[in-house]
mmCIF entry with sequence, helices, sheets and N, C-alpha, C, O atoms, coordinates in Angstrom:
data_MODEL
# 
_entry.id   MODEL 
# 
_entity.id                         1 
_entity.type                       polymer 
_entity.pdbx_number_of_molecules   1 
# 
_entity_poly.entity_id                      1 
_entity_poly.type                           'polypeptide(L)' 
_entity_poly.nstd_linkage                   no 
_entity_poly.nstd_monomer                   no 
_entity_poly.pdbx_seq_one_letter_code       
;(UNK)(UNK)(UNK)(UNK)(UNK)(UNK)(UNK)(UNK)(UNK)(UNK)(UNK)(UNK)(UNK)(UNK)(UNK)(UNK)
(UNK)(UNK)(UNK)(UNK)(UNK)(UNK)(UNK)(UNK)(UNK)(UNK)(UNK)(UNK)(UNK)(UNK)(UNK)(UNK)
(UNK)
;
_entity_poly.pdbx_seq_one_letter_code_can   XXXXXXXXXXXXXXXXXXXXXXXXXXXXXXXXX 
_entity_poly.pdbx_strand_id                 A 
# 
loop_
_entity_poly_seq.entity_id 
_entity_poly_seq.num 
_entity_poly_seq.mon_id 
_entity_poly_seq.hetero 
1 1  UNK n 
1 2  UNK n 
1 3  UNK n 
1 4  UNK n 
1 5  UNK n 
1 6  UNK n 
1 7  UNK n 
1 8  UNK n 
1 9  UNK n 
1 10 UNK n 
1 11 UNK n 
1 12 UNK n 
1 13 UNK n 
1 14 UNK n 
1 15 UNK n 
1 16 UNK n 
1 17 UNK n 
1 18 UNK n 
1 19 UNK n 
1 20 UNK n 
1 21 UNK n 
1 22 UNK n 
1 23 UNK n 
1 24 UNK n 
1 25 UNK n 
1 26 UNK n 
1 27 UNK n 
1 28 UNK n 
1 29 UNK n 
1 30 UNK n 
1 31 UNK n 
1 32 UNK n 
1 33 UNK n 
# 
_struct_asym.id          A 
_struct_asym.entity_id   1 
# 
_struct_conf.conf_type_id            HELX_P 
_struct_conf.id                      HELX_P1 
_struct_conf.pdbx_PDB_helix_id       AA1 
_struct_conf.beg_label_comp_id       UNK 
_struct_conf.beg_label_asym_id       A 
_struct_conf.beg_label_seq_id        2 
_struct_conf.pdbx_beg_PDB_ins_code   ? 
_struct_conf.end_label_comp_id       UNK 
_struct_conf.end_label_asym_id       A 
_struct_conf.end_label_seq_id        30 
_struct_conf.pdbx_end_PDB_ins_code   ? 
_struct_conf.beg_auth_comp_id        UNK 
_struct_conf.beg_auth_asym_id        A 
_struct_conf.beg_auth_seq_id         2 
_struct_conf.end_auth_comp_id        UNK 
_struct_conf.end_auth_asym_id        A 
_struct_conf.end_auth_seq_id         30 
_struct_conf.pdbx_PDB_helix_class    1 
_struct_conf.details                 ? 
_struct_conf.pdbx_PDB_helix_length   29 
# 
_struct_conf_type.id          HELX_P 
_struct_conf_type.criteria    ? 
_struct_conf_type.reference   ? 
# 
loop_
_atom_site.group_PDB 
_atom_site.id 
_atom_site.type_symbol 
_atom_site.label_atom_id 
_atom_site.label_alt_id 
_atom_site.label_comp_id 
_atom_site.label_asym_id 
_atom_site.label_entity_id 
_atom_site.label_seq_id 
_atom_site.pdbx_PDB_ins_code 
_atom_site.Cartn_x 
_atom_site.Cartn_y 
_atom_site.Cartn_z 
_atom_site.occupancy 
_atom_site.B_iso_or_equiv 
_atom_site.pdbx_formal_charge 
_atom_site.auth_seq_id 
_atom_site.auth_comp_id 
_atom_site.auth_asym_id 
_atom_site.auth_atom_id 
_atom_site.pdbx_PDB_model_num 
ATOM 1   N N  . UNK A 1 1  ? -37.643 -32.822 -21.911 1.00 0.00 ? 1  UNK A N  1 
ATOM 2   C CA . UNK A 1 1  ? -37.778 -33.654 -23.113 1.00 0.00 ? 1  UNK A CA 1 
ATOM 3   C C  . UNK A 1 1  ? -38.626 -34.888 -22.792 1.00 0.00 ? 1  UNK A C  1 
ATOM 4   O O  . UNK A 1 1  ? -38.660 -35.514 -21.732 1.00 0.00 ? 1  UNK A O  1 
ATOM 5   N N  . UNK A 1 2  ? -39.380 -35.132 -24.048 1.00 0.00 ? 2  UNK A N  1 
ATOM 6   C CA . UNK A 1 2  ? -40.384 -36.076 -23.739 1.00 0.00 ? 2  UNK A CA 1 
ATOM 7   C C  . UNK A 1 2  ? -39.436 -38.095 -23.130 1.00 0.00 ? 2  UNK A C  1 
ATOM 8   O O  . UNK A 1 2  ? -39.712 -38.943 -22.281 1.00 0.00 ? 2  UNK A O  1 
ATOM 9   N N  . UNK A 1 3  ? -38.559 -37.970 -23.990 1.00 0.00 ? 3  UNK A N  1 
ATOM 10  C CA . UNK A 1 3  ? -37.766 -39.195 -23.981 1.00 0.00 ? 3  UNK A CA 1 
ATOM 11  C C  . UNK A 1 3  ? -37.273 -39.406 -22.549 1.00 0.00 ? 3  UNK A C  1 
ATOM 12  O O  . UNK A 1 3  ? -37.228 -40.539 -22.071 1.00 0.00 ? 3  UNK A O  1 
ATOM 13  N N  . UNK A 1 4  ? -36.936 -38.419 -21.924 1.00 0.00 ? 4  UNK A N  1 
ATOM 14  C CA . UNK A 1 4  ? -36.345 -38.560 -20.564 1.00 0.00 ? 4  UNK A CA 1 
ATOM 15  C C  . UNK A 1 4  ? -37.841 -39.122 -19.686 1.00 0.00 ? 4  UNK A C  1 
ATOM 16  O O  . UNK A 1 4  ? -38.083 -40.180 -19.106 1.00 0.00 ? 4  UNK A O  1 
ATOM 17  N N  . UNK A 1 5  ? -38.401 -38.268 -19.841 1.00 0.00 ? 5  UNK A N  1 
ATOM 18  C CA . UNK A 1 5  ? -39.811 -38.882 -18.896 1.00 0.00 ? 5  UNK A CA 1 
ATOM 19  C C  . UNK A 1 5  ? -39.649 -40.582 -19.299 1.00 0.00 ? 5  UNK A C  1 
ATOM 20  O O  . UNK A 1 5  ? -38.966 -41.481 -18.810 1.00 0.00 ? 5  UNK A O  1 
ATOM 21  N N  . UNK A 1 6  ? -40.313 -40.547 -20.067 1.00 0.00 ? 6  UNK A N  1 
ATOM 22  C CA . UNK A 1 6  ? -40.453 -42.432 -20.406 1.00 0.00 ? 6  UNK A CA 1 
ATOM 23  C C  . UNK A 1 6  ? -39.098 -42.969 -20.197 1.00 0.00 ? 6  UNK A C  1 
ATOM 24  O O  . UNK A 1 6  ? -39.321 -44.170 -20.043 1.00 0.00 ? 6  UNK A O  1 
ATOM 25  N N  . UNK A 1 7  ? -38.245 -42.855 -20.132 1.00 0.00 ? 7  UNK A N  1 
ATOM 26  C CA . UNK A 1 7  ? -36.683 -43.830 -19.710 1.00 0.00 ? 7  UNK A CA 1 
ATOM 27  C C  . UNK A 1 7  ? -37.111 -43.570 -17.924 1.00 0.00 ? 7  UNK A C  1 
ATOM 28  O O  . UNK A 1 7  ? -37.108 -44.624 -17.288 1.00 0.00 ? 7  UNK A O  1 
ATOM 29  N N  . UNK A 1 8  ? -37.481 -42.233 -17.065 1.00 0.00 ? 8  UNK A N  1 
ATOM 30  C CA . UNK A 1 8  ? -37.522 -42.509 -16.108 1.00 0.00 ? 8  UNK A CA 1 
ATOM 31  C C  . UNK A 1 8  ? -38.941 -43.065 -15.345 1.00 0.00 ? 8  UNK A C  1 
ATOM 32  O O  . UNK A 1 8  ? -39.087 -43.515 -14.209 1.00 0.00 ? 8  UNK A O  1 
ATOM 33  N N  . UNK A 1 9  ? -39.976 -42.838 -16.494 1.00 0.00 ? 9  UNK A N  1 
ATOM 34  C CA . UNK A 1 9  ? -40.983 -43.888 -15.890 1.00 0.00 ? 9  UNK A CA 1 
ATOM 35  C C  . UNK A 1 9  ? -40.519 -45.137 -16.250 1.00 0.00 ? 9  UNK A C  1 
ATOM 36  O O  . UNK A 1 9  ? -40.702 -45.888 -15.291 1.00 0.00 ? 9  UNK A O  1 
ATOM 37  N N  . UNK A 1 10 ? -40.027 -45.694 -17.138 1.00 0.00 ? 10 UNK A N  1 
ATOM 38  C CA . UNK A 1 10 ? -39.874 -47.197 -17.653 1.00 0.00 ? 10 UNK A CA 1 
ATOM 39  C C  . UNK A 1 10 ? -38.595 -47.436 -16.345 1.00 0.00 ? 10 UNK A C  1 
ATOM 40  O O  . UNK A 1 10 ? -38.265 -48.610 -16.178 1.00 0.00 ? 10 UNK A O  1 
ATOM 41  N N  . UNK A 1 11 ? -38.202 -46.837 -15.841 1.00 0.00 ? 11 UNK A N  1 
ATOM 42  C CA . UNK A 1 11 ? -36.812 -47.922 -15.091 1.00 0.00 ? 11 UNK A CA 1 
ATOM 43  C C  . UNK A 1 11 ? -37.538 -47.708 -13.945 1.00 0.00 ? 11 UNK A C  1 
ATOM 44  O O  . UNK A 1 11 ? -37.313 -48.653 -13.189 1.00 0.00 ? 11 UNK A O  1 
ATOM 45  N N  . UNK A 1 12 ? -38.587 -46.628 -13.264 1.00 0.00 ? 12 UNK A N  1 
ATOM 46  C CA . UNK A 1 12 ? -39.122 -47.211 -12.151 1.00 0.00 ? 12 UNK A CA 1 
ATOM 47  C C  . UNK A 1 12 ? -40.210 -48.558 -12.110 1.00 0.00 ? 12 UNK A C  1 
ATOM 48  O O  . UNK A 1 12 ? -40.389 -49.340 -11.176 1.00 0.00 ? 12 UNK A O  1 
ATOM 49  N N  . UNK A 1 13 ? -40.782 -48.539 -13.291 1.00 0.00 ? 13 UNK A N  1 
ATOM 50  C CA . UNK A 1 13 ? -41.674 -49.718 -13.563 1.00 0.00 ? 13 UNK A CA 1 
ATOM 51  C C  . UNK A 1 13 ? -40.958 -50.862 -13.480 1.00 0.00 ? 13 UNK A C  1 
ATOM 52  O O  . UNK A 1 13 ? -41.538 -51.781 -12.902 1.00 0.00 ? 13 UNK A O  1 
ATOM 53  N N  . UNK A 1 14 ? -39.857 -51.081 -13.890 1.00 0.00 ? 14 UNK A N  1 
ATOM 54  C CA . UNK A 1 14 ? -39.089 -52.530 -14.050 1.00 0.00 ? 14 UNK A CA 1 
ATOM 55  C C  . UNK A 1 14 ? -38.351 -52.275 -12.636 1.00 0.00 ? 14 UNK A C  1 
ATOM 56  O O  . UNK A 1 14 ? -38.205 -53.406 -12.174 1.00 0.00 ? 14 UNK A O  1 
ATOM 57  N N  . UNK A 1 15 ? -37.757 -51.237 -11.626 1.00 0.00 ? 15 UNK A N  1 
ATOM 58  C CA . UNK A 1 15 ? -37.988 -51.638 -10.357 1.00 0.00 ? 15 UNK A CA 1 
ATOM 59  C C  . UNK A 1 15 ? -38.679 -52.068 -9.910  1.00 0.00 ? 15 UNK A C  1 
ATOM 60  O O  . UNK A 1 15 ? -38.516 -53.081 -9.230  1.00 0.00 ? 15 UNK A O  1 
ATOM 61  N N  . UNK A 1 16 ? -40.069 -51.325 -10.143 1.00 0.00 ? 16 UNK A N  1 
ATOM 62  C CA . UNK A 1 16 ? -41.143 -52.277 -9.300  1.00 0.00 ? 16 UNK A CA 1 
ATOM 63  C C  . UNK A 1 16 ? -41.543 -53.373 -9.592  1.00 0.00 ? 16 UNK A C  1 
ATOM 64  O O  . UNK A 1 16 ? -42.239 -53.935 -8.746  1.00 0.00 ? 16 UNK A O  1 
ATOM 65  N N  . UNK A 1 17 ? -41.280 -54.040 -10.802 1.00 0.00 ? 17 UNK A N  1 
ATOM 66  C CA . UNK A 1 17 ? -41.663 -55.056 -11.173 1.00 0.00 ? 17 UNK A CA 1 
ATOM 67  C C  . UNK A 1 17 ? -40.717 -56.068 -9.989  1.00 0.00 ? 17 UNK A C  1 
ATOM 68  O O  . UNK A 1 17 ? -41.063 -56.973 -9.229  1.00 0.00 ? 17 UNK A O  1 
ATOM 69  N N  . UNK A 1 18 ? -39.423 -55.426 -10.265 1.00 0.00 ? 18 UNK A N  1 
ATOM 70  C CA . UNK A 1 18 ? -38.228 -56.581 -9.996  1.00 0.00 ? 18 UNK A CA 1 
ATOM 71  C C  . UNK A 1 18 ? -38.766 -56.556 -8.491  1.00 0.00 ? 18 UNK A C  1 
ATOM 72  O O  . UNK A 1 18 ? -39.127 -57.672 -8.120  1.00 0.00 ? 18 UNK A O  1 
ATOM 73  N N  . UNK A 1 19 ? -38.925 -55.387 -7.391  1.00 0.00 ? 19 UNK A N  1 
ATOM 74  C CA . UNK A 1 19 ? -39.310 -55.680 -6.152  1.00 0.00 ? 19 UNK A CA 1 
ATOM 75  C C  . UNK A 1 19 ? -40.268 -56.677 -5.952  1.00 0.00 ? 19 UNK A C  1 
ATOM 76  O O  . UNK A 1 19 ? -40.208 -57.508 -5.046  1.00 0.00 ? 19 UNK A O  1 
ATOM 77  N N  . UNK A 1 20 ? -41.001 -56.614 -6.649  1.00 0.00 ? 20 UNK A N  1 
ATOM 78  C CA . UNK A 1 20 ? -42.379 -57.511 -6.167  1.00 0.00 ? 20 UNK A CA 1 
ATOM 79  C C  . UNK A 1 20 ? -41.877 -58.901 -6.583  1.00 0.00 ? 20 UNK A C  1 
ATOM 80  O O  . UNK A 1 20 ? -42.146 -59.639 -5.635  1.00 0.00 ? 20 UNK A O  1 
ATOM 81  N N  . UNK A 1 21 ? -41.119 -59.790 -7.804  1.00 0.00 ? 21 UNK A N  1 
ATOM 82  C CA . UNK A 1 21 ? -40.644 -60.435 -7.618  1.00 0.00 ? 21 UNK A CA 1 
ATOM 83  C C  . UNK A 1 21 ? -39.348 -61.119 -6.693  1.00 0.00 ? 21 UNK A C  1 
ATOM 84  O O  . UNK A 1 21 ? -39.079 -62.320 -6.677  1.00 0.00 ? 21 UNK A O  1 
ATOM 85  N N  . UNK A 1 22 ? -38.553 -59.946 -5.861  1.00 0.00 ? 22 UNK A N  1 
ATOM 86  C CA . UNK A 1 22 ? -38.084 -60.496 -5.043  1.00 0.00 ? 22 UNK A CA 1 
ATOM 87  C C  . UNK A 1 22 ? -38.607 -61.402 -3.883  1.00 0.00 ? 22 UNK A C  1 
ATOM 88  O O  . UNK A 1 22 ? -38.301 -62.472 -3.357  1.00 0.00 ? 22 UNK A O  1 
ATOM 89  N N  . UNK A 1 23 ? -39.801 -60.169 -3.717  1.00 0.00 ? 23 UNK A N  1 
ATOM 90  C CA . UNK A 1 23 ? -40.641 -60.534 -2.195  1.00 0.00 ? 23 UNK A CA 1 
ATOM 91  C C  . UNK A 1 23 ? -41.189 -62.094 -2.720  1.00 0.00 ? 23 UNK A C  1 
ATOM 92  O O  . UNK A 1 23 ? -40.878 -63.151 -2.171  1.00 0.00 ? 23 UNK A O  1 
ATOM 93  N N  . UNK A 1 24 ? -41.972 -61.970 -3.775  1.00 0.00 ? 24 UNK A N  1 
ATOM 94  C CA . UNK A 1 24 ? -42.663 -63.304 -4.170  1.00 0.00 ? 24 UNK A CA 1 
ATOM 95  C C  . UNK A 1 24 ? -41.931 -64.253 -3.954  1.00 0.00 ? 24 UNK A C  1 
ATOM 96  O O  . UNK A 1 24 ? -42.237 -65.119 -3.134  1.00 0.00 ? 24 UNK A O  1 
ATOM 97  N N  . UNK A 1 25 ? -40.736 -64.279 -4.699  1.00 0.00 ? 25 UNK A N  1 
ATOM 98  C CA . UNK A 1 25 ? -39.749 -65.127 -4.377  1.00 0.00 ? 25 UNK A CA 1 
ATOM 99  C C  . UNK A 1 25 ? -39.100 -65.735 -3.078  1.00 0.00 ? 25 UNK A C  1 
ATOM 100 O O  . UNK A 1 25 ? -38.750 -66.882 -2.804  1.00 0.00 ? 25 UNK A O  1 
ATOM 101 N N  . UNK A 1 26 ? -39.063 -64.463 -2.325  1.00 0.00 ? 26 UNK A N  1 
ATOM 102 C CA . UNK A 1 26 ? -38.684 -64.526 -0.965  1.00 0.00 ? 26 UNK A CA 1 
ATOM 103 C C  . UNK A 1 26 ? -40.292 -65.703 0.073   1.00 0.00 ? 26 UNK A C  1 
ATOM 104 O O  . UNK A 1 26 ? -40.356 -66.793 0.642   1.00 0.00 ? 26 UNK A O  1 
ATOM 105 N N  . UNK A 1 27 ? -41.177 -64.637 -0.226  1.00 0.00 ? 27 UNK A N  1 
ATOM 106 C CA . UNK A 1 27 ? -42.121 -65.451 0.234   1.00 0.00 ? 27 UNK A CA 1 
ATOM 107 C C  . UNK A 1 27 ? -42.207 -67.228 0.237   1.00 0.00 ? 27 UNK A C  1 
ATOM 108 O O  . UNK A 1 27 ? -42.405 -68.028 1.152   1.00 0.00 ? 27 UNK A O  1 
ATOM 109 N N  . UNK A 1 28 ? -42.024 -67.357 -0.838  1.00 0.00 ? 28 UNK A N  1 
ATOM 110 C CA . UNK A 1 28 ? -41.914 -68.909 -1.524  1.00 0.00 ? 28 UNK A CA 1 
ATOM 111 C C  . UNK A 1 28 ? -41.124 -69.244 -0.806  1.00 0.00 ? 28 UNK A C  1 
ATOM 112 O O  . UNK A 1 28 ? -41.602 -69.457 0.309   1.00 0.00 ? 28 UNK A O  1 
ATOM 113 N N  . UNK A 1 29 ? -40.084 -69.413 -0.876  1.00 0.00 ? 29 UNK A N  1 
ATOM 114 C CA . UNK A 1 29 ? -38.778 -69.860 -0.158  1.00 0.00 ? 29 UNK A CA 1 
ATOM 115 C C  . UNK A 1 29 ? -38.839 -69.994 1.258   1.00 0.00 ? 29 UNK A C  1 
ATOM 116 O O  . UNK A 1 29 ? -38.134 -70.802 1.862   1.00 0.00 ? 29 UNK A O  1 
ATOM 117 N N  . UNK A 1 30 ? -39.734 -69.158 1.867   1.00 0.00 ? 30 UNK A N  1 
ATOM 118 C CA . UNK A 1 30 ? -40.336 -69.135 3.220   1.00 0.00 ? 30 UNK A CA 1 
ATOM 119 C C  . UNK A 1 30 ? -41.445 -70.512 3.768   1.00 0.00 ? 30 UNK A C  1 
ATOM 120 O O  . UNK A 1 30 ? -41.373 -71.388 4.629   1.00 0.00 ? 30 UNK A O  1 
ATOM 121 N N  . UNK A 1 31 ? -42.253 -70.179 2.925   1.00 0.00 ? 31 UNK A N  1 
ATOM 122 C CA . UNK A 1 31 ? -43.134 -71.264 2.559   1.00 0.00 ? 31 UNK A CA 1 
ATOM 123 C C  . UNK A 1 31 ? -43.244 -72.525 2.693   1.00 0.00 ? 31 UNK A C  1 
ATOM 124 O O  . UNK A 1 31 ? -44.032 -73.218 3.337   1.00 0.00 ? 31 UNK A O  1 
ATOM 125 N N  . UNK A 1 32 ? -41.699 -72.948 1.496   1.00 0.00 ? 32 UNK A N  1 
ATOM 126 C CA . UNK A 1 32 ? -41.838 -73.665 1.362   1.00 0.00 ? 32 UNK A CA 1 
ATOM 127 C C  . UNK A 1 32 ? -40.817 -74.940 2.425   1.00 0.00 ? 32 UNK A C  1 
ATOM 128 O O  . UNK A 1 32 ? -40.549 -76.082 2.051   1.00 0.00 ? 32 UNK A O  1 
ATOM 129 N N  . UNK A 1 33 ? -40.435 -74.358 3.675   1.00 0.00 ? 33 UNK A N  1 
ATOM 130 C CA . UNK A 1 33 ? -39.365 -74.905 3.960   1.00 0.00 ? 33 UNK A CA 1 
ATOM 131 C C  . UNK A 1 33 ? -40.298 -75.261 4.967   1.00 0.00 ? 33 UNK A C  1 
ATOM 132 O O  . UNK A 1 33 ? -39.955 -75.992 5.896   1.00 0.00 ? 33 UNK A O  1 
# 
């Protein structure tokens, strides 16, 4: 079914989103100390 594809592309996209803001975050915090 078409709906299942897009729920499981859309929740890997907002993983990857959220990873890359961890690191960013992480980075910063590194940074800035």
């Amino acid at each position: 079914m078409a709906m299942e594809k897009y729920i499981a592309i859309g929740s890997i996209v907002m993983y990857a989103i959220f990873a890359a803001e961890m690191i960013t975050l992480f980075n910063f915090m590194i940074e800035s100390t």
